[in-house]
N, C-alpha and C positions, 0 to 999 in steps of 0.2 A: 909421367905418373907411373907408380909403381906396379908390375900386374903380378898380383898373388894370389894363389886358392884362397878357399874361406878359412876361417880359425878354426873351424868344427873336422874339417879335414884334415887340416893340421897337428889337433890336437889329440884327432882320431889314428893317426898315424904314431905320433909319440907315445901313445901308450899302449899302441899294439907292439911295437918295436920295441918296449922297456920289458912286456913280458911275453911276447913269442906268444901273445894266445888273445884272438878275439874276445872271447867271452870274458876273460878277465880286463882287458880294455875298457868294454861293456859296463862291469861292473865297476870299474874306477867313474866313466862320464855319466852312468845315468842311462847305458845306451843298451840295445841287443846288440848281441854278433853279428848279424843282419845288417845294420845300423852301420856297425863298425866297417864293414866289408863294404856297404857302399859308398862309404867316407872316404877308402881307402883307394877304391877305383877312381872316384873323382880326381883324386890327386895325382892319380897313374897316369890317366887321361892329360891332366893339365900337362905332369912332366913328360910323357908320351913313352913314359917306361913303365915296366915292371919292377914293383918296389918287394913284394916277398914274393919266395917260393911255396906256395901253397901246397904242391902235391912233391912226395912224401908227409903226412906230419909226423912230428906237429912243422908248423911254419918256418920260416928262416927269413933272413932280410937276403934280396940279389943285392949284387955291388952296389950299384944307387942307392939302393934303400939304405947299407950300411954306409955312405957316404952321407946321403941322408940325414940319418939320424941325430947325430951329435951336433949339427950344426944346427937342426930344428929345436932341440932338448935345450941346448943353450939358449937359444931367442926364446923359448917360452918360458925358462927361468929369468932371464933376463927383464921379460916383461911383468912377472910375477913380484919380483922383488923391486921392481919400479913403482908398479901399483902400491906393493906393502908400504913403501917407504914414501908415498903421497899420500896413504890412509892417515901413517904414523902422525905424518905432518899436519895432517888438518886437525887429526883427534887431539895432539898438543897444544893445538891454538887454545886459547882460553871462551869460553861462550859468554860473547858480550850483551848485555843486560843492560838495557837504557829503559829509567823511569827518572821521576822528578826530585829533585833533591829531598825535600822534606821527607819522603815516603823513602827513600832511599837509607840517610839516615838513622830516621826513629822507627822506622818497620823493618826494613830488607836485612840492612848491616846487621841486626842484632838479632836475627835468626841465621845467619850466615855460618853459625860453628854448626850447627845441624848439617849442613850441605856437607861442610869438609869434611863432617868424621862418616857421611855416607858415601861420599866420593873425592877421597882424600887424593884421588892423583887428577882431576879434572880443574883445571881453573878457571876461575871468574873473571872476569873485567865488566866492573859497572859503572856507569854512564848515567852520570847525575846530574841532568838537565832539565829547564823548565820548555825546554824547546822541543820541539817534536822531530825524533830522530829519523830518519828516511829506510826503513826495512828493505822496502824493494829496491834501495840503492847498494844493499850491504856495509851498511854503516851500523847496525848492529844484528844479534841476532834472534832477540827476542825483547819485547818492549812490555811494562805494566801501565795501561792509560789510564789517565784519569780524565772521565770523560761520562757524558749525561746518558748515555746510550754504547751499544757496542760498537767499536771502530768497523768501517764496511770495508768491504774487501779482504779479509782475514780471517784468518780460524782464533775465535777468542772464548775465554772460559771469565766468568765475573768471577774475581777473587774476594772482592768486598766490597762493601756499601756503606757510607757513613753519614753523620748527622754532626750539626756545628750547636755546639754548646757554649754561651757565657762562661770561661772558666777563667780563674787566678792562684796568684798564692795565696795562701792563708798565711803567709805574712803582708802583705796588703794589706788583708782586712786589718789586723792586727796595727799597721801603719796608722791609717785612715782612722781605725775604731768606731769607722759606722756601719753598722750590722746591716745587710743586706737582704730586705723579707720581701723585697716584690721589686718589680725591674725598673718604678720610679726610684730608687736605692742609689741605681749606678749612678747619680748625678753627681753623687759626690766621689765617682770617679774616676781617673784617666782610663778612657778608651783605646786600644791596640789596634789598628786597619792594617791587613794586609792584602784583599784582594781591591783589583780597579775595579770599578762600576762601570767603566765609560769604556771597556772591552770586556768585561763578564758581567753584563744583565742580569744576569740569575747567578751571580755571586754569591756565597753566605755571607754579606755584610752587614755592617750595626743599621745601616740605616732600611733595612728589612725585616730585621728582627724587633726593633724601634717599632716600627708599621705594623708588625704583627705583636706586639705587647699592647700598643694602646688599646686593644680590644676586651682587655681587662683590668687594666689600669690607665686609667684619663692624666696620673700625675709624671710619665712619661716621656712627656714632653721634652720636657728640660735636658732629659738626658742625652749625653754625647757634645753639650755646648760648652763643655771648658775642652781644655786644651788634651791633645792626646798627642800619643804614635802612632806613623804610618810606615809600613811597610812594601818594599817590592820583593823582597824576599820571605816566602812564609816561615821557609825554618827558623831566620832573624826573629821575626815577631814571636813564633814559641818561645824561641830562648829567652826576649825579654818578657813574654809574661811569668813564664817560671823566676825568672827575678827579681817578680815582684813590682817589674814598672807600669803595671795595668792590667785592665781586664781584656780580655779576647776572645773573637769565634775560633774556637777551634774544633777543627776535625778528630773524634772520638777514637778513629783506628788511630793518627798521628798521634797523641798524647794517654792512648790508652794505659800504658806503662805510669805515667806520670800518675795518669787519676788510680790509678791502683796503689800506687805508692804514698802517695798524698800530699804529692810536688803541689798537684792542683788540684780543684776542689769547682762545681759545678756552683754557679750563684743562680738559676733559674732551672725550673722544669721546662722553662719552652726552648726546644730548637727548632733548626733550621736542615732540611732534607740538604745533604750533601752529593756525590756524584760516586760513578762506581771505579771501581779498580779493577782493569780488565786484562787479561795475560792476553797477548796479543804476536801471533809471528803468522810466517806465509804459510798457505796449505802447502805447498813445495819449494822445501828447504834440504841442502844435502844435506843438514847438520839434524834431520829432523827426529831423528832417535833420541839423541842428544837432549833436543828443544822440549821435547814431550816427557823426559824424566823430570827433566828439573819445572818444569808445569805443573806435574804431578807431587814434588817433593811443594810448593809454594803452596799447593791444595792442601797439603798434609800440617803445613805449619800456620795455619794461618788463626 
């Protein structure tokens, strides 16, 4: 094993040697003269020499100490531009960003020019999966959940909250040509399912929203008995109800765009409480300057 003074001595000696003067030392590290002076004796101590001549001043380096010197100056630049060049390399990794594809997609992507023209030399890598990426594994480095409550164990911020609305094209209607005034309507037409029941209990599905219509319509019934689409993938099912091939629960922030535009169109007042989006990473991350701007930038665009 190696036996070396501390770095505080070392580096207390390199810059009394670069300017012949403790107090200016002092004021490169942070230190007094005092400070400096007993950094410097440690080190004397350790090599069992006399590194300056103190009396005449100002100072001087003895032979050792100018022997010394350059060889120390060098390893601390050495280690300096080691360090630099490992910062460089992390700050160029891209900060990966895992959420769920739908949200990925029709929310993140399409605020994404915001991000680059405020941190146009920083890159992204996002990770669009419906699976849940492992953070404390380092498999990415900031996750948006969707989830009923806040993920535990993490520093999270709610980004949004949503609600599942009956919506379609208004070319459907227009297909079908039966005007939709109360949620006995949909019978006449194909229903879109994308989440399971039989692993999300508290799903937005038709057959909950079914259960909560019949409380003010008894002729309800019927509807969802002809034939529809099902989905495993939710973005799949957006995209076919914007085309028109049925009606669907969807999530308000996921097709906000659309219902603004007038892809889709709301066929009932009643929805269904959706779940939250929650920005999510470790309280201790090295990257965590980094994780905290762009948390802050998701906040501002949301």
């Amino acid at each position: 094993m190696r036996k070396l003074p501390s770095l505080t001595a070392l580096r207390a000696f390199e810059a009394a040697a670069r300017h012949l003067n403790f107090k200016a030392a002092g004021d490169e590290l942070n230190l007094t003269p005092t400070a400096i002076s007993h950094q410097i004796r440690l080190l004397e101590e350790f090599c069992d020499q006399k590194l300056f001549h103190r009396r005449p001043r100002p100072i001087t380096l003895t032979s050792t100490g100018a022997r010394l010197f350059p060889v120390i100056r060098d390893g601390l630049d050495a280690f300096a531009s080691a360090l630099a060049e490992a910062k460089d390399e992390r700050q160029s990794q891209p900060l990966r960003v895992t959420t769920t594809n739908a949200f990925a997609a029709l929310w993140l992507v399409p605020r994404l020019a915001s991000w680059r023209s405020q941190h146009p030399h920083q890159a992204l890598e996002i990770i669009g999966t419906d699976s849940v990426v492992d953070l404390a594994a380092g498999e990415a480095d900031v996750a948006i959940r969707y989830m009923t409550a806040r993920p535990a164990g993490f520093e999270t911020e709610e980004l949004l909250r949503d609600q599942f609305w009956p919506v379609c094209s208004p070319k459907l209607l227009s297909t079908v040509g039966k005007p939709i005034h109360r949620p006995a309507d949909l019978a006449h037409y194909p229903l879109i399912e994308t989440f399971d029941p039989d692993t999300q209990p508290d799903a937005p599905i038709w057959r909950r929203w079914i259960a909560a219509a019949r409380s003010t319509d008894d002729g309800v019934a019927a509807v969802g008995k002809s034939g529809g689409l099902k989905f495993r993938e939710e973005l799949h099912a957006i995209e076919a109800i914007i085309a028109g091939q049925g009606v669907g629960m969807c999530s308000d922030v996921l097709v906000a765009r659309e219902l603004a535009n007038g892809e889709l169109i709301k066929v009932s007042d009643l929805a269904l409480p959706g779940l939250g989006f929650y920005i999510t990473r470790l309280a201790y991350h090295p990257r965590r300057a980094l994780i905290e701007t762009f948390a802050v930038w998701l906040l501002s665009v949301r």
